[in-house]
C-alpha positions as CSV (number, residue, x, y, z in Angstrom):
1,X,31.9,1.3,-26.4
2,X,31.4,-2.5,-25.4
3,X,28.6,-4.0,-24.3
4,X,29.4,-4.6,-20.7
5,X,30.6,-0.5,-20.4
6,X,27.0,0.1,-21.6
7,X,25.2,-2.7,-19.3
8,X,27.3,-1.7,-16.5
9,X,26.1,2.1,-16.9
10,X,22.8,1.1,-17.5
11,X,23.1,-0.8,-14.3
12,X,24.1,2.0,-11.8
13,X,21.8,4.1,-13.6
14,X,19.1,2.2,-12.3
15,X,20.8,2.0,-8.9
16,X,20.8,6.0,-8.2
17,X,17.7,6.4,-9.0
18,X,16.4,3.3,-6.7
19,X,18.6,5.3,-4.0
20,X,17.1,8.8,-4.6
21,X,13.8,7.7,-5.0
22,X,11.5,9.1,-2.2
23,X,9.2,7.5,0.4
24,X,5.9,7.8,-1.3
25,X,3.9,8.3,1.5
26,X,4.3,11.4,3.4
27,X,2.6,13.9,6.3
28,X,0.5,16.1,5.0
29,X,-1.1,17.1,8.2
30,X,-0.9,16.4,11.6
31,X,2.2,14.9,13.8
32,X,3.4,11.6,12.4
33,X,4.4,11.1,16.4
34,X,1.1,9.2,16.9
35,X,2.7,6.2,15.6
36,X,5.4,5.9,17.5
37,X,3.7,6.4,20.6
38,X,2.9,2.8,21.9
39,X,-0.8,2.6,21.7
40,X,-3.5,0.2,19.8
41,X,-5.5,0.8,16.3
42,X,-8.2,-0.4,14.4
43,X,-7.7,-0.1,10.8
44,X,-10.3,0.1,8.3
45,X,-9.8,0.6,4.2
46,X,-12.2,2.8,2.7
47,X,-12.9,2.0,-1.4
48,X,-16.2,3.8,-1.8
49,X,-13.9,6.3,-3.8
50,X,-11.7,3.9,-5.5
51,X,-10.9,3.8,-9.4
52,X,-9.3,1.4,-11.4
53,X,-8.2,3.4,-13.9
54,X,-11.6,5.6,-15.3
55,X,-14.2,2.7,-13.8
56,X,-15.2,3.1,-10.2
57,X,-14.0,-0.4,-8.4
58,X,-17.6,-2.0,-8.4
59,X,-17.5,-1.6,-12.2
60,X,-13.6,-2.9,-12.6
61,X,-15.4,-5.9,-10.3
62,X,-18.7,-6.6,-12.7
63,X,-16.4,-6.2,-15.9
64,X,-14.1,-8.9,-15.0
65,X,-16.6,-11.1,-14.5
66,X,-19.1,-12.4,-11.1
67,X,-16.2,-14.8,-9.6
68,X,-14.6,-11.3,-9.2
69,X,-17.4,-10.1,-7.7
70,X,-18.6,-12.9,-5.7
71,X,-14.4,-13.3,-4.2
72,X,-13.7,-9.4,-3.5
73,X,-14.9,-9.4,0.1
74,X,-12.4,-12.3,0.9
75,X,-9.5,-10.9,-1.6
76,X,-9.4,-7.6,0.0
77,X,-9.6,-9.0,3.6
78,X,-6.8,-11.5,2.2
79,X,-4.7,-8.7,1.0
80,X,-5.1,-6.4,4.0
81,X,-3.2,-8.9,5.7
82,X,-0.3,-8.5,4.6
83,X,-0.6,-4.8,5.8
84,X,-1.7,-5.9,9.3
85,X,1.4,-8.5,9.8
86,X,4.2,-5.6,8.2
87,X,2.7,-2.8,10.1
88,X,2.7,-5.1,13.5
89,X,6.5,-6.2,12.9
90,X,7.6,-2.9,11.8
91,X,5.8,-0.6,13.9
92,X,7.8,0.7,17.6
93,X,4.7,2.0,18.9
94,X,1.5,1.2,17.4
95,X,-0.2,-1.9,17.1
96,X,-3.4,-3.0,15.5
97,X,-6.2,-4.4,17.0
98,X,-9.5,-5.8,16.6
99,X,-10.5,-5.2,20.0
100,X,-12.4,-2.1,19.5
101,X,-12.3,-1.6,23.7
102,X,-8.5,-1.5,23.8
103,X,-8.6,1.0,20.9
104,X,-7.1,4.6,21.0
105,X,-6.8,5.0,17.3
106,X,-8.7,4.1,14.0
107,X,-6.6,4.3,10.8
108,X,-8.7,4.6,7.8
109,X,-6.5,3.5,4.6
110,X,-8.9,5.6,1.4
111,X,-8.2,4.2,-1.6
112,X,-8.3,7.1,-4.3
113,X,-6.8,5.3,-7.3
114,X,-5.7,1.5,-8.2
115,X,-3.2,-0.2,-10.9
116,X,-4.3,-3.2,-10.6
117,X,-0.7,-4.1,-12.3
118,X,-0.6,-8.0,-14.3
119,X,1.4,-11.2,-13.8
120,X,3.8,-10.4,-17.3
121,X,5.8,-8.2,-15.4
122,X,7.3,-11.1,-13.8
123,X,8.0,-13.2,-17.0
124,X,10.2,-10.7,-18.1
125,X,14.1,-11.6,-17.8
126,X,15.2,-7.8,-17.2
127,X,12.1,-6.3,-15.1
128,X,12.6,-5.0,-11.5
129,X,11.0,-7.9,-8.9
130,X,8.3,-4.7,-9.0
131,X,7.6,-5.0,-12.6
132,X,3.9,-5.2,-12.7
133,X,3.1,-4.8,-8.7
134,X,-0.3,-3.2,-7.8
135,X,0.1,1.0,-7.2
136,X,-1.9,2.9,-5.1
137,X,-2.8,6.4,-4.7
138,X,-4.6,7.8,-2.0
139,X,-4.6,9.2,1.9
140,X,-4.6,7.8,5.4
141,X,-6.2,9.1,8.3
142,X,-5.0,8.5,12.1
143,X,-8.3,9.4,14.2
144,X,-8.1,9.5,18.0
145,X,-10.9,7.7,19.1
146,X,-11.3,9.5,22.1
147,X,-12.2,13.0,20.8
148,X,-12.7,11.5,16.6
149,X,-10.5,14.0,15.4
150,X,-8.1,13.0,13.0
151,X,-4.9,13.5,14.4
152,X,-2.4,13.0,11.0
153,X,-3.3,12.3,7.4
154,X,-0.8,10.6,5.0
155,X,-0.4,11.6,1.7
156,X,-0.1,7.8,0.0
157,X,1.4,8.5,-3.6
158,X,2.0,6.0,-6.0
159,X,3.4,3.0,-3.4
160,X,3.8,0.4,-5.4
161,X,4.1,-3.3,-4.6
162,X,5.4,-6.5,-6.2
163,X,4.6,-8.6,-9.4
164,X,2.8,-11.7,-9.0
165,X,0.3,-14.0,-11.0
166,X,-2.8,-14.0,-8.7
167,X,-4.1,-10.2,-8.2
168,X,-5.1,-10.8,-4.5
169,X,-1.2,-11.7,-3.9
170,X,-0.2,-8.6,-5.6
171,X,-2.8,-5.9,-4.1
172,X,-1.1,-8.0,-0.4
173,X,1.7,-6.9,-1.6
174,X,1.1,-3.5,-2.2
175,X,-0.1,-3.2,1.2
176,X,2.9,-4.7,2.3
177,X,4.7,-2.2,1.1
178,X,2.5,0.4,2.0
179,X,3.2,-0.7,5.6
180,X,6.6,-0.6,5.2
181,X,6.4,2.8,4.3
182,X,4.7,4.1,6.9
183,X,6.7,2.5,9.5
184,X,10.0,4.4,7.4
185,X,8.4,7.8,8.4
186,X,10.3,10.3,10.7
């Protein structure tokens, strides 16, 4: 068998499964309509749960050293961008807000478990573009404001997002993804 018989197969081997590959968020309660209802949102992203790998995220934090420390509050606000301008592009019906008085929804991102992924991924000549991307595991609430009931939870598995050197960059990315995601749900 030549070479370029076996890197061809290789090739669509990878394709199928890119094209059977699943959307790794799903509903796992609730109506998913809520989001394509037009209507406005805060959004909040709950860590107090979080692990990077077996350390709690305060500990991940302190280990890598006090800039890491002293830079989280602005990273993570940094990163959440990213999910804030996706979800607003993507979205049919709802929107984000800061205005808490225009507000019908809160969605509350909870962060269960973070791969904090690594720049190598993208220095590699054969790796996907999201070789080395953050993952995340964890749920989403929708909560109507009005009664503060949670009206949907999403089951976030494994969304993964792309390489990059800086770590604030790739988490952004993640939650780019994450956004994209959502917005894909029927």
């Amino acid at each position: 068998m030549s070479k370029k018989v076996l890197l061809f197969g290789l090739l669509c081997l990878f394709c199928t499964a890119n094209v059977f590959a699943g959307n790794p968020v799903s509903v796992k309660s609730g109506s998913i309509s809520v989001l394509k209802t037009p209507s406005k949102a805060l959004l909040e992203v709950d860590y107090s749960a979080a692990k990077v790998g077996k350390e709690t995220l305060d500990e991940y934090l302190k280990r890598r050293g006090d800039d890491f420390v002293r830079d989280w509050p602005r990273d993570k606000e940094t990163a959440i961008q990213y999910f804030k301008a996706r979800f607003d592009k993507k979205s049919k019906g709802m929107k984000l807000t800061t205005d808490e008085s225009s507000a019908s929804y809160k969605i509350v991102i909870r962060v269960k478990n973070l791969d904090m992924g690594n720049a190598s991924g993208i220095f590699t000549p054969f790796a996907s573009a999201k070789a080395g991307g953050v993952i995340m595991t964890g749920t989403i609430d929708i909560i109507d404001l009005a009664t503060n009931k949670v009206v949907c939870v999403l089951n976030v598995d494994e969304v993964k997002g792309e390489g990059f050197v800086s770590e604030t960059v790739r988490l952004g990315m993640m939650y780019n993804e994450l956004a994209t995601m959502i917005c894909k749900l029927k």
